[in-house]
Each structure stands twice: as C-alpha cells, then as structure tokens.
N, C-alpha and C positions, 0 to 999 in steps of 0.2 A: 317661328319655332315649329318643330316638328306634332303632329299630334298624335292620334293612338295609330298603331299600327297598321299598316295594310293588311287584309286579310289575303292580300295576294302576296306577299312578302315571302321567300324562304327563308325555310326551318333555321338555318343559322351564316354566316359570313362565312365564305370558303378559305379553307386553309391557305395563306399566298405566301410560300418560301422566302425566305432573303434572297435577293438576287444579286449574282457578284455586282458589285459595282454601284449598288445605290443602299443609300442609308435616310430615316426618316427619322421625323423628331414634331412633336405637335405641343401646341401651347394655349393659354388662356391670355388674350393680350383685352379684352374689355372694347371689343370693336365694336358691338351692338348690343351684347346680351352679358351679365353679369356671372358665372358658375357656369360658362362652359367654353369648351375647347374650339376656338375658333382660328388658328394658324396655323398652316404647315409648311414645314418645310423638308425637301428633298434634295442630297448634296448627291454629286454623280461624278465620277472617276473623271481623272484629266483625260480630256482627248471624245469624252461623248460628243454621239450625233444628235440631232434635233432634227425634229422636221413638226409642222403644223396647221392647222384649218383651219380659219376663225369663220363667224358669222358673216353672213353678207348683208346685215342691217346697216342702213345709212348712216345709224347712230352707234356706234359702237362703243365698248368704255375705252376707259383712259389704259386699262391693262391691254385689251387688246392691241390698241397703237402703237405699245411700246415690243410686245411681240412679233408683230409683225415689224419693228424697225429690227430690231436684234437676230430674226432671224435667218437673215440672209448671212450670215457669219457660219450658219450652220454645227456652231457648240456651245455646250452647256455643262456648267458647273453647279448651279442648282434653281431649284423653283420653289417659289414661295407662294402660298394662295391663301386668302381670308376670305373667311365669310362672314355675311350680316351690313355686309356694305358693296354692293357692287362697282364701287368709283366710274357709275355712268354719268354721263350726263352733269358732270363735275367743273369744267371748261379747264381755266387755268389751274384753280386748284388739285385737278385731278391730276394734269398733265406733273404737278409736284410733286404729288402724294405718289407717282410711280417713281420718279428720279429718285424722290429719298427712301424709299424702300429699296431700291437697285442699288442705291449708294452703301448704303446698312448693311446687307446681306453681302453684299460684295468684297467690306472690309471685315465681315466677321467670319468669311471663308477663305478670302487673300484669292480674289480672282478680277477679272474685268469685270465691268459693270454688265458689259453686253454678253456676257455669260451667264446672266441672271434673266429667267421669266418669269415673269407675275400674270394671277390670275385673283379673280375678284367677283364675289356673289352675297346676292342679298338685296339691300333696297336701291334703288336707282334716285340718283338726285341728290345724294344725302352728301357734304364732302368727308373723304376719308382722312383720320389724324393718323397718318402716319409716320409723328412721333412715337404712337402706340408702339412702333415694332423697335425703337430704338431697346438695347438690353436683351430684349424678347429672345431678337434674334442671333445675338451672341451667345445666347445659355443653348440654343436649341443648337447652335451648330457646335457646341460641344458634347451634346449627348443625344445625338444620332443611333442609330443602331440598324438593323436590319429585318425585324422582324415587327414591321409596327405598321403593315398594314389597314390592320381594319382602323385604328385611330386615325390614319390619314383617312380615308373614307369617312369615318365618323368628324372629322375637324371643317369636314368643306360642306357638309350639310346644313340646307338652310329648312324648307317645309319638307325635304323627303321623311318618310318615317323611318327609311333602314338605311343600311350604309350598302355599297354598293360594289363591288371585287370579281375579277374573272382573273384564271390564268390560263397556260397550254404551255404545254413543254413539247420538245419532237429534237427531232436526232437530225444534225444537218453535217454529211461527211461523217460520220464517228465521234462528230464536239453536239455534247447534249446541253442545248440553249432550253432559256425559261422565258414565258414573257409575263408579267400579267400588269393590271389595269385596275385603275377604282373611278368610278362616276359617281357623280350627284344631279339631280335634277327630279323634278317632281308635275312643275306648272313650268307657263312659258315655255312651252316645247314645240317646236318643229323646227327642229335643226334645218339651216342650211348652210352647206358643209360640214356641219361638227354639232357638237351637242351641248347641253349648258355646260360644263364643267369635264373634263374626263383626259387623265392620263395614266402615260401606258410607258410600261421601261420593258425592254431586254437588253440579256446580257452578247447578246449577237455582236459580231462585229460587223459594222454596216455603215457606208457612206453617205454624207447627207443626201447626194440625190438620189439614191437608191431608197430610204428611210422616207423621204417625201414623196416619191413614188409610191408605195405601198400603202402607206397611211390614205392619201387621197382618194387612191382606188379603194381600198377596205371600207371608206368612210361611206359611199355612193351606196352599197346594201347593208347596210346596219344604222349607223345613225343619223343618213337622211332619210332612213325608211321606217324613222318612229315620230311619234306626232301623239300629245295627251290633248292640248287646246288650238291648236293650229298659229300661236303666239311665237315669233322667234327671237330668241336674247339677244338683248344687246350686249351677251357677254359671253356668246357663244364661244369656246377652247376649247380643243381636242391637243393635246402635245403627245410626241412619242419621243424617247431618249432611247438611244443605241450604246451600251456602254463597253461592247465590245470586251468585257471582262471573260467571258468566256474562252476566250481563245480560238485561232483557228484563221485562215486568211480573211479578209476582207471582203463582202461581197460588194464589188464596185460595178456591176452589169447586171439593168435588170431584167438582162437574159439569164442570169446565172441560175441554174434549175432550184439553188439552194434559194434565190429573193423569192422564186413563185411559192416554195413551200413556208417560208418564213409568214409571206403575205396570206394565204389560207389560214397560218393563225392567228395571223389577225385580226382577221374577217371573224375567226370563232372567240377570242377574246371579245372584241368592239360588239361583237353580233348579240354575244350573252347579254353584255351592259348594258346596250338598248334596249333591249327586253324587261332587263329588272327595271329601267326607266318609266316604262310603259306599266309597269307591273304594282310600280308606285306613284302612278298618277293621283294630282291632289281627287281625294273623297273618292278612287277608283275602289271599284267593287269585283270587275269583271276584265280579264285578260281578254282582247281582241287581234286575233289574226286576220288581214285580210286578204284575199290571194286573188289576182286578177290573172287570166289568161286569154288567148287568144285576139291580145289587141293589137295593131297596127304594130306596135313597136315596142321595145321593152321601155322605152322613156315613155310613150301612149297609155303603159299599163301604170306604169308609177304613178300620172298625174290622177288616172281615176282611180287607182287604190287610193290616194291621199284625200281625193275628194268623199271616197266611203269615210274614209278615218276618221276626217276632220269636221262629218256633218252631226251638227247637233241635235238633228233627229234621228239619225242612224244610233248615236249614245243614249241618246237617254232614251229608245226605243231597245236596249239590249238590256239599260241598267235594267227600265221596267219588266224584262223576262218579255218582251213580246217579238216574236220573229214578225218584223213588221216589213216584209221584205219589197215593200210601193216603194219605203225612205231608200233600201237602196236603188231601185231603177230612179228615184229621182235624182240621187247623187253621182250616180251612171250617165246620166241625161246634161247634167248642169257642168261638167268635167271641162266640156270645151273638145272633144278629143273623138275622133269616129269613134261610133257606137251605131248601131240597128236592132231598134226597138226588138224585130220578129225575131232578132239571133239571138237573144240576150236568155240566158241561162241561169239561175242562182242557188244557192246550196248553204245552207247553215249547219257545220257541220257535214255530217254523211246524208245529208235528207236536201233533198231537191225541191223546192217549194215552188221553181217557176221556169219555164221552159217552153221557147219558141214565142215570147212574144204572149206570157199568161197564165196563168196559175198551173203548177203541173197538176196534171187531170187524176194522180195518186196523190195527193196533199193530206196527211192527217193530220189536223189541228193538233191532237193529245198528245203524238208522238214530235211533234216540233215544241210545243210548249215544255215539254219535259227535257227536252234537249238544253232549251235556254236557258234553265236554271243552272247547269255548270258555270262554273266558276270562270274556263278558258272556253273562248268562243272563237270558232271558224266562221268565217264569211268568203264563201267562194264565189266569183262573178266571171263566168266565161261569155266573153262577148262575142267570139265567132267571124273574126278579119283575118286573124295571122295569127303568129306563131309570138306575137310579145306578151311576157309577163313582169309581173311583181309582186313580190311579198309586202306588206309593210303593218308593224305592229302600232296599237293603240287600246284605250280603255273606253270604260264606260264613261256617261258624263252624270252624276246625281247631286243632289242639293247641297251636299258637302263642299263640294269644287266652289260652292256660291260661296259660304261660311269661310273657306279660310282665306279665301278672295278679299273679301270686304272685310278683314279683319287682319291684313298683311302687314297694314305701317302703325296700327294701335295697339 
C-alpha cells in the first residue's frame, strides 16, 4: 500500500479531458487489499489501434504473454488492469487467470477475446482469482464514462504515493487531436522497453504500424531513461490506443510530417510520466537529473548516465546532501564504455566541482553544499570523446526504500 506522500509529488493531478473515443470505469473487486479501488477498465471505439512494449525479463507475467499474443491483430476494444497481484510467476494457473479475465471482459463488451489487453501489478508469485472480475466487470462496462481519469491512475497504484497523468494536445492538418497517459510505478524500476505499468490513448487516426512505430521510438528517451533501483518488472506495459475519433485521414506513413508531430507528443506526454515515476521513487526525497555529454555515442552516453543513476553511492551520497563527486568518476569508471580519466569534467548543477582529471581548482565547499539541499538535483558528467549524449532521470536512495522493502508481502 501506498504510504505518506512524496514530498516530490505535484501540487495536484492534471486536468485530463474525455477523449473521443475511450470511456473509463474502476472498481473494488477484493484482489489484495479490502477498501480500495483496484480495477480498471477502459472500452475504446470499434476499429482502435494498439501498438506495445513490454519488459525484456526472462520472466515475465502471465499478462504480458497474453499481450504480446494478441497484439499482432493490432485492435483494441478494451483493457482491463488490477493491481495487488501481479499474476507473475503463476505457471498454469496464471496462464488461466488471463484467458478468464479475456473471456469476461469480452462477453460484457460483446467483442473478441483478442481485442482485450490485460495488465497486472503487485505481488509476484501469489495466483490471481480471477473469478474476482466475474460481475465486476459487467457493472463497469456499463458505466463507463469519460472523465475518470485520475481514478484510473489511482486504481493501478500499488506502493506509489500519487497517481500519476500527462496530456498534450496539438493541431495536425486543422483536426485538433488530445493525447494523454496515466502511469504507476514507484520501486522495481528500470524499464527496459516500457515502464511498470503506463497507458496512453489518442483520439488520432493512426495505423498500427504507424502507432508502433512511435511508441517505440518515444519509449528509448523517456522511459528507458528512468531508473529508481536499477530492478526491472516482470510486468513491464507500456500500451498506446489510437481511437481515431477525431477525425481526419489516417496517418499510414511514418513519413507523414503529421506521425513526426504526433510522435514529439509523445515523447512530452511519456517524458512527463517518467519523471513523476522518478519523482515517486519508494522513500525518494530528491529529484535527480543526470546529463551525460561528450561520449563516444549517444547509446555510450546512456550506459554511463544509467550507471550514475543506478549507483548506490551516488544516491545516498545526494540523499545525504553531500556533492560527493569521487562516486560519480567511479560510476564513470565502472560503466564499461570509453571514458579518460584527464577529460572527465563534472557539474552539480551550475558549479563545476571537477575538471581535467581533479578537483576544479575554484571548488567552494559552501557554495556546493548549499546547492545539494534542493530538492531537484543536476548532475552533469562531460567526458570529452564526441558528440554523444543522454539525459536520464532518477532519485535518491534513503532508509525508507529499505522499510517498504522488507515490509511489501506482510
């Protein structure tokens, strides 16, 4: 369960419009936790697109498998996601507990099976009764509505503390399209591919390959470029739905100058989400940027921003407020990736702490120490090879992260 708030959390849930063509509806079905909202469901106009990411874990859940069979069909009638049970690691029983949730949702929409995608978060191991959604899911698919975003956000949260929403709207041709998104994820974060939980509707009109194109691309700087413990789900989802309610031709090429603009909001949609991801890392205190330039290649730069992100003395040398800038040349160092000690540059913030291979020879202790105690923290590392970079965001690591740890399945 969720515990007190991030102090990094925003002021409140951003307004997310009805979008033509999808309707939400969330429910109490008693999957883990007694008194609260743990299903949703989303129906989406006949004729939507789908396209999707999942985890690249060897283990992956029983939802995933079933996504990735269904989604070469490329449409979607609606999605159903619980939390408190992630049906990992479940064997046969898992593989049933998705068929009959696809069967359920299917006959209380009147669509195919293989038009349904499930998604699933919480404990790992545990099997899912998905009896649970028998009823459940016939009351929700009759009172859907269109304005019930933040409940969907709120219904898939497992330890986050807030719920999590982006939108962007933009003008393509003269048809003014919406998009927006809700995430969950808190712990167990370093996406690859996709992130714990997270989907995304527009009312665009957009072909599945087109719609899988974009998502994949959007996905590579935003949410494999966040990281709270360097842990990745076994129930990693990202979905996007294209409901084409908007009107307007089809974008089927993605040369089409309207897929590159589409795809830019995506990237600001996804990009927000992984941020508030980062922003509610379990027991995080401190928002971290990490910005890498000058390395051999922008994927050279990715691997050592991730190795900055993900070292557990670079975190809990931020949590503690100390610019303790040895942890990053050592994270610099251990990356795998050219590096040259004498080039190596670093920056916390606007202050330069180290340059050419050693403390800059301007270093003021007072003036860095006062820097650290903001709340959002820069960490700039120019290596000095070439022209690659990367952004990639992440938090602090403090004693809290250990507490709701050792306290997840009791």
């Amino acid at each position: 369960m969720a515990g007190k708030l991030s102090p990094l959390a925003p002021k409140s849930f951003p307004a997310l419009p009805a979008l033509a063509g999808v309707t939400i509806a969330t429910a109490e079905a008693g999957i883990r936790y007694k008194g609260r909202t743990d299903v949703l469901l989303m129906l989406f106009a006949p004729g939507t697109s789908v396209a999707g990411v999942f985890t690249r874990s060897r283990c992956p859940s029983a939802p995933v498998d079933w996504c990735r069979a269904v989604l070469p069909a490329g449409k979607a009638r609606a999605l159903v996601v619980n939390s408190g049970n992630a049906n990992a690691f479940t064997g046969k029983k898992g593989r049933a507990a998705t068929k009959l949730t696809a069967e359920l949702a299917a006959k209380a929409i009147g669509c195919a099976e293989n038009e349904i995608f499930l998604a699933s978060t919480g404990v790992i191991g545990e099997p899912l009764d998905a009896e649970k959604f028998r009823g459940v899911l016939d009351r929700l698919a009759k009172g859907t509505t269109g304005n019930a975003w933040e409940k969907a956000a709120r219904a898939i949260m497992t330890t986050d503390t807030f719920p999590k929403g982006a939108s962007a709207h933009l003008d393509l041709d003269g048809t003014q399209i919406s998009i927006s998104g809700i995430a969950k994820g808190a712990g167990m974060i370093a996406p690859d591919m996709a992130t714990m939980l997270s989907f995304l509707a527009t009312d665009a009109p957009v072909s599945p390959p087109v719609l899988q194109s974009l998502l994949s691309e959007a996905v590579q700087t935003t949410f494999n470029c966040v990281t709270v413990d360097g842990d990745t789900s076994t129930s990693d989802t990202l979905l996007a739905f294209a409901t084409g309610a908007a009107g307007g031709k089809e974008i089927s090429d993605p040369k089409d100058p309207r897929a590159y603009a589409l795809g830019a909001a995506f990237k600001q949609v996804l990009g927000d989400l992984a941020q508030q991801v980062a922003r509610d890392g379990e027991g995080a205190t401190k928002f971290i940027t990490v910005d890498v330039e000058g390395a051999e290649s922008d994927e050279s730069a990715r691997r050592i921003a991730l190795s900055i992100a993900n070292s557990p003395l670079v975190k809990t040398a931020i949590a503690g407020e100390d610019a303790n800038w040895g942890r990053v040349v050592m994270a610099v160092g251990k990356a795998g990736e050219p590096a040259d000690r004498d080039k190596l540059s670093i920056h916390f913030g606007g202050i330069r702490v180290a340059a050419d291979g050693e403390r800059d020879p301007t270093y003021d202790e007072a003036k860095t120490s006062a820097y650290m105690k903001s709340q959002d923290i820069g960490v700039r590392v120019e290596i000095g090879l070439g022209s690659g970079k990367a952004r990639v965001w992440t938090c602090d690591l403090t004693s809290d992260y250990i507490s709701i740890n050792a306290d997840y399945r009791s």
